[in-house]
N, CA, C and O of each residue as an XYZ file, in Angstrom:
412
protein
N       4.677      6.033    -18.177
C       4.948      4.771    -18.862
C       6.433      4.430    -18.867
O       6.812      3.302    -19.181
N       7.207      5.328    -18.547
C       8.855      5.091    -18.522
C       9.307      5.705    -16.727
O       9.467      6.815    -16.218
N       9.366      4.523    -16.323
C       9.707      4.716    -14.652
C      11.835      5.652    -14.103
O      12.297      5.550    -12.966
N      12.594      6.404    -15.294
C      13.471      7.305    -15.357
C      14.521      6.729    -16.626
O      14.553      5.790    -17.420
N      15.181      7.693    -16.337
C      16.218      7.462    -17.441
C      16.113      7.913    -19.059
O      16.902      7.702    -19.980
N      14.816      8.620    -19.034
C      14.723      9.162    -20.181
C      15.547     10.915    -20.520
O      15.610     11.590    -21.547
N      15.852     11.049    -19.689
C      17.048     12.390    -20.092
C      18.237     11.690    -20.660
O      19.086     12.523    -20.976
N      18.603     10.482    -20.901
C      19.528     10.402    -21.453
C      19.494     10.180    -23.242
O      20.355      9.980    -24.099
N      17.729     10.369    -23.235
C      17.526      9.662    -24.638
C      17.307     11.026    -25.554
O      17.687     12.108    -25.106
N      16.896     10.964    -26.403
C      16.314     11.822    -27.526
C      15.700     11.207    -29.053
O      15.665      9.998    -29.283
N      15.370     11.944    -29.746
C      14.457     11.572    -30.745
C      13.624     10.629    -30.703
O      13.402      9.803    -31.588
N      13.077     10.730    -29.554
C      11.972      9.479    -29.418
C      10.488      9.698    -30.497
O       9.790     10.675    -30.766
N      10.466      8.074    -30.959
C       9.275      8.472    -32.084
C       8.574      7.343    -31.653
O       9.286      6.385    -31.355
N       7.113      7.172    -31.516
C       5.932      6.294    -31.623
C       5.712      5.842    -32.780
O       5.821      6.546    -33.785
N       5.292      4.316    -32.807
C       4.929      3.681    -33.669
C       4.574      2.320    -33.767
O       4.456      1.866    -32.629
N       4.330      1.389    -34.722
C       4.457     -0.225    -34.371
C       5.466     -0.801    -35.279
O       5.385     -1.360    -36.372
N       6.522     -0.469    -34.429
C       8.014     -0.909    -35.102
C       7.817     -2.697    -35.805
O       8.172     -3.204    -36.868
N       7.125     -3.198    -34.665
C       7.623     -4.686    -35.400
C       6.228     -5.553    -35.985
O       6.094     -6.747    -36.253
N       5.380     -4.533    -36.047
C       3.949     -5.103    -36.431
C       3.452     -5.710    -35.636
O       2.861     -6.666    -36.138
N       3.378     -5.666    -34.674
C       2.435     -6.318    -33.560
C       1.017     -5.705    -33.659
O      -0.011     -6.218    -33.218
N       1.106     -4.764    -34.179
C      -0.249     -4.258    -33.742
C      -0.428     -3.380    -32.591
O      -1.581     -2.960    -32.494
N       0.555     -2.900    -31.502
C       0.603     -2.490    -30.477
C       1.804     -1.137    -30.612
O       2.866     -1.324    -31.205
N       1.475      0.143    -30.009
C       2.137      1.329    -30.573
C       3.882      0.867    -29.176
O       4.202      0.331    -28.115
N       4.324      1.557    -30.262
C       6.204      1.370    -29.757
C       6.775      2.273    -29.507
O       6.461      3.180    -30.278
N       7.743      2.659    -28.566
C       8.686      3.888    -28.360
C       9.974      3.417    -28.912
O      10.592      2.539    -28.310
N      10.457      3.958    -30.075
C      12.509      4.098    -30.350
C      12.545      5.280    -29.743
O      11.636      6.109    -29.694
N      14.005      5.366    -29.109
C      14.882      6.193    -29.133
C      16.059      6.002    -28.852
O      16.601      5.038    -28.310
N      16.699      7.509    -29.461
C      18.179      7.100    -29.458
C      18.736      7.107    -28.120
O      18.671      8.184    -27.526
N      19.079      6.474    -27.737
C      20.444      6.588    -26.478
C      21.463      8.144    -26.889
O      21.816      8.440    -28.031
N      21.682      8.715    -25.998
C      22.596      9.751    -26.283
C      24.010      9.432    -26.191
O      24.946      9.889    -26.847
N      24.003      8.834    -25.548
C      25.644      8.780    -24.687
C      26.757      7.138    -25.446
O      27.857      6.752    -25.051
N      25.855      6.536    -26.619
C      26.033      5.438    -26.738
C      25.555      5.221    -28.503
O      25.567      4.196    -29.184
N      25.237      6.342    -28.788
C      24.720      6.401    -30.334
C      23.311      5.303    -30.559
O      22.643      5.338    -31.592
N      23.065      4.518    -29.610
C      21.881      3.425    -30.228
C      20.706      3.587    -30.211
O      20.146      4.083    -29.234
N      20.130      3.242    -31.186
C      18.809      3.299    -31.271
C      17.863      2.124    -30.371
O      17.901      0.903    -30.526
N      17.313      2.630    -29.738
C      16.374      1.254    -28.417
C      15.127      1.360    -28.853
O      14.600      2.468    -28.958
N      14.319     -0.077    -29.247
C      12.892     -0.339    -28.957
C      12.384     -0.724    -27.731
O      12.857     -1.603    -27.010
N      11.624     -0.194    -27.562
C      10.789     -0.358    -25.934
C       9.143     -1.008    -26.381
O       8.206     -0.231    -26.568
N       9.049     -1.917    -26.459
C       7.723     -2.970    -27.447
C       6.188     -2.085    -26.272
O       6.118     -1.967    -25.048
N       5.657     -1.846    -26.879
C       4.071     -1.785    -26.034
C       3.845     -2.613    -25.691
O       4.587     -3.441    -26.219
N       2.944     -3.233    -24.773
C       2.280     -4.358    -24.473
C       0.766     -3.748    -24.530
O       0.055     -4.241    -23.655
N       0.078     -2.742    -25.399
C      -1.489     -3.276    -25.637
C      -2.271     -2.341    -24.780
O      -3.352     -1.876    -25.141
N      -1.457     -1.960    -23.139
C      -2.524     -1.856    -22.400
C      -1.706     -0.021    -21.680
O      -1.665      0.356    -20.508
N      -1.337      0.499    -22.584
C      -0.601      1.917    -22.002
C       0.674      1.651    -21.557
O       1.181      2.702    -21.165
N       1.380      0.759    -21.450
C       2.682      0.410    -21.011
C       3.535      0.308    -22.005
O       3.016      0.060    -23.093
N       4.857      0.436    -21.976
C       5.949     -0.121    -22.864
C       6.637     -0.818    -21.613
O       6.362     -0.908    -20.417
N       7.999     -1.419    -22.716
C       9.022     -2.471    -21.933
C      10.184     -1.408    -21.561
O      10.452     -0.467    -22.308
N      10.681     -1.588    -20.643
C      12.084     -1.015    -20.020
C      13.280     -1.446    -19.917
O      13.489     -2.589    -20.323
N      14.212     -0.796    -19.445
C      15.439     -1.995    -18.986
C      15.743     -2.948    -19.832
O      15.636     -2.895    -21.058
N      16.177     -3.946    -19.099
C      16.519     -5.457    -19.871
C      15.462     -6.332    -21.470
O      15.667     -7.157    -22.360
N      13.982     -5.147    -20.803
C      13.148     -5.604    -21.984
C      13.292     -4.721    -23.378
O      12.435     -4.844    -24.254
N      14.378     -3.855    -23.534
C      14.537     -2.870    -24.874
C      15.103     -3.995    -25.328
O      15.573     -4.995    -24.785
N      14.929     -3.543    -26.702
C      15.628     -4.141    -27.977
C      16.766     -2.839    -28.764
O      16.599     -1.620    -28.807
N      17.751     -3.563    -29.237
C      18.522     -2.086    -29.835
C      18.149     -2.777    -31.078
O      18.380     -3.981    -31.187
N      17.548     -2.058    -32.095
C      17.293     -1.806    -33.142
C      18.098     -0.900    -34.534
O      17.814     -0.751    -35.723
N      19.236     -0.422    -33.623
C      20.476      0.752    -34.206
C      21.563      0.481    -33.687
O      21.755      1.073    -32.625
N      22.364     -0.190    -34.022
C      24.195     -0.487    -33.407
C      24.210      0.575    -32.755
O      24.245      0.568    -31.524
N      24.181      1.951    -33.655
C      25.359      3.172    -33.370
C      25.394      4.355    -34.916
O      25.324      4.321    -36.145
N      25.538      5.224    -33.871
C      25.739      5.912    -35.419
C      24.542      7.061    -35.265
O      24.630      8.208    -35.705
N      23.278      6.447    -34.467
C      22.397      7.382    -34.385
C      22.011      9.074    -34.090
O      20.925      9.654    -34.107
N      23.275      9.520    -33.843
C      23.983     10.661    -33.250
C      23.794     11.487    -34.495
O      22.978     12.393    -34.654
N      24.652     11.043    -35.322
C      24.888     11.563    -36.402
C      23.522     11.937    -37.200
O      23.648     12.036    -38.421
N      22.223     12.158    -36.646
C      21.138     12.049    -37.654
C      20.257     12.603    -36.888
O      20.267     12.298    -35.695
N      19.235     13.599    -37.416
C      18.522     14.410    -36.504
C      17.060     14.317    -37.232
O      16.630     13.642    -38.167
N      16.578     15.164    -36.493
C      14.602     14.643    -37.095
C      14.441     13.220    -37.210
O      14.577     12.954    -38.405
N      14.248     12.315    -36.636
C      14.045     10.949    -37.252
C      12.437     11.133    -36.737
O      11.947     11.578    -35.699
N      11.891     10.597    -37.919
C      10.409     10.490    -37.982
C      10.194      8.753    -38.144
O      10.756      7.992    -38.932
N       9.330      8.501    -37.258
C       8.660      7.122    -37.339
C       7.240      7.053    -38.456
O       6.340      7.887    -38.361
N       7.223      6.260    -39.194
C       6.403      6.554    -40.525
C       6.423      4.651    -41.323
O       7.429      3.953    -41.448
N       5.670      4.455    -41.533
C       4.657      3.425    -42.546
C       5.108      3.959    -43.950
O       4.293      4.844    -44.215
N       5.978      3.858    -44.943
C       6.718      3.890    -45.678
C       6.114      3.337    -47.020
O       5.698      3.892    -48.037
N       6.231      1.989    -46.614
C       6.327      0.794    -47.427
C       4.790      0.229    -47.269
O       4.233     -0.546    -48.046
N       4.368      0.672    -46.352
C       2.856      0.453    -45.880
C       2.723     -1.433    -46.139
O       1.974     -2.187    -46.760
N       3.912     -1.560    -45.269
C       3.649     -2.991    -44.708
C       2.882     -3.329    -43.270
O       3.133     -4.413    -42.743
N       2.217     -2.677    -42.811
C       2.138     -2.915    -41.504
C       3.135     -2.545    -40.135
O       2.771     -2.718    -38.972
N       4.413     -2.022    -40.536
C       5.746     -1.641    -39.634
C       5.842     -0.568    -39.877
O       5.579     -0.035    -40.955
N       6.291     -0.005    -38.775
C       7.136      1.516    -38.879
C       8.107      1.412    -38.985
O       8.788      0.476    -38.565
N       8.519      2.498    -39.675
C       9.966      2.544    -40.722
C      10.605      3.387    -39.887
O      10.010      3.707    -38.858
N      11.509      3.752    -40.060
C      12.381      5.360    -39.923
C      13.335      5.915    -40.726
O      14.289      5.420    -41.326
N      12.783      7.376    -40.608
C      13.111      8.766    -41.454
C      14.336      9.397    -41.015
O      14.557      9.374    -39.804
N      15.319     10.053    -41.914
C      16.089     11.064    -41.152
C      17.117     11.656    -41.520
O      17.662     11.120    -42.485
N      17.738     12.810    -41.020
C      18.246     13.744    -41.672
C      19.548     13.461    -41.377
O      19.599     13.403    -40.148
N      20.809     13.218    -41.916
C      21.876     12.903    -42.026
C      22.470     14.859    -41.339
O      21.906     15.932    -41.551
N      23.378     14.655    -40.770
C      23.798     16.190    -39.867
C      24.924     16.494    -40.864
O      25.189     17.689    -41.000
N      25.544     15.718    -41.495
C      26.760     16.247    -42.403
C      26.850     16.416    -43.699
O      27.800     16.952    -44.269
N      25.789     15.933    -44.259
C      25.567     15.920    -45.653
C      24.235     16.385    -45.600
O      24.244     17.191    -46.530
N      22.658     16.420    -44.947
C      21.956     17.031    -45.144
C      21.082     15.717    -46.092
O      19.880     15.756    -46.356
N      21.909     14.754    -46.438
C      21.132     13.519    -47.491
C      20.021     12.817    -46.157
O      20.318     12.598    -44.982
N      18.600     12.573    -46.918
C      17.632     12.170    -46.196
C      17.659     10.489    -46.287
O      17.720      9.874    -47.352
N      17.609      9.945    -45.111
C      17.818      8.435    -45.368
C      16.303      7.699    -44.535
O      15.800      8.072    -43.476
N      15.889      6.668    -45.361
C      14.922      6.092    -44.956
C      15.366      4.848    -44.007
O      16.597      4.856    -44.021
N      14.911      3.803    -43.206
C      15.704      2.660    -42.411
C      14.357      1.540    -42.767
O      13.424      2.291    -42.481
N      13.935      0.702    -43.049
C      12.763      0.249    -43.320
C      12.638     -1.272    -42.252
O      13.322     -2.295    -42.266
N      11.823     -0.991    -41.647
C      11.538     -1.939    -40.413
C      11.250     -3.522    -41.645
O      10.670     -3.803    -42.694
N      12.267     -4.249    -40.411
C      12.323     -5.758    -40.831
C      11.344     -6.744    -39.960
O      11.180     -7.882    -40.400
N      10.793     -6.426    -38.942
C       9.745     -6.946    -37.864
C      10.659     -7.079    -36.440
O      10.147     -7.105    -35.321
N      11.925     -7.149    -36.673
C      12.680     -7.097    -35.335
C      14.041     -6.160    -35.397
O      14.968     -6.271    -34.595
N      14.001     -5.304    -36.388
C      15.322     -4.529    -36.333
C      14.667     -3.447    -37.347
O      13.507     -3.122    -37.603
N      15.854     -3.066    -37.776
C      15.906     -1.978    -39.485
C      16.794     -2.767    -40.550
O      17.728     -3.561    -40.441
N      16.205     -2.293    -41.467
C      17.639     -2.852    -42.985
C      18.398     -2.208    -43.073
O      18.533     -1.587    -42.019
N      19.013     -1.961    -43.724
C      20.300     -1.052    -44.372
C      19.701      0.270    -44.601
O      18.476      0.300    -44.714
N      20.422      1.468    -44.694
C      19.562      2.301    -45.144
C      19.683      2.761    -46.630
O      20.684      2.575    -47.321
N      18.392      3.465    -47.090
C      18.654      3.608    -48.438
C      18.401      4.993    -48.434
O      18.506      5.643    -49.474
């Protein structure tokens, strides 16, 4: 479903980031701190390339275990995760096309 370039990523988590109804790949970019959505389309495929969405400026480095998780049990996947320097657990709560702030 991902035609290369996935050694550069990590913490990839499944889910339906923006409520479509259709399961989603995030992951972080390594080399660039960002977090990328890759949208499903329905039928075993995700989007690639030019079709990701960054969903994470930056910063994503800094944070390990991120779990994709229904939170708020709105219909979106949220994301979970472990802060590397403080050990403080931060939630990111899916907005339908990004994350909020974290709390």
């Amino acid at each position: 479903i991902g035609s290369g370039g996935w050694n550069g990523m990590s913490e990839l988590m499944g889910g339906d980031f923006n409520g479509d109804g259709k399961a989603d790949v995030a992951a972080v970019e390594e080399s660039t701190g960002k977090l990328w959505l890759y949208k499903g389309n329905g039928t075993g495929s995700i989007g690639g390339g030019s079709s990701r969405v960054m969903i994470g400026s930056g910063g994503w480095n800094s944070l390990h275990d991120l779990v994709g998780m229904d939170v708020d049990n709105d219909g979106r996947t949220d994301v979970v995760g472990a802060e590397r320097s403080t050990g403080k657990l931060f939630l990111y709560k899916s907005n339908g096309t990004g994350l909020n702030a974290r709390t």
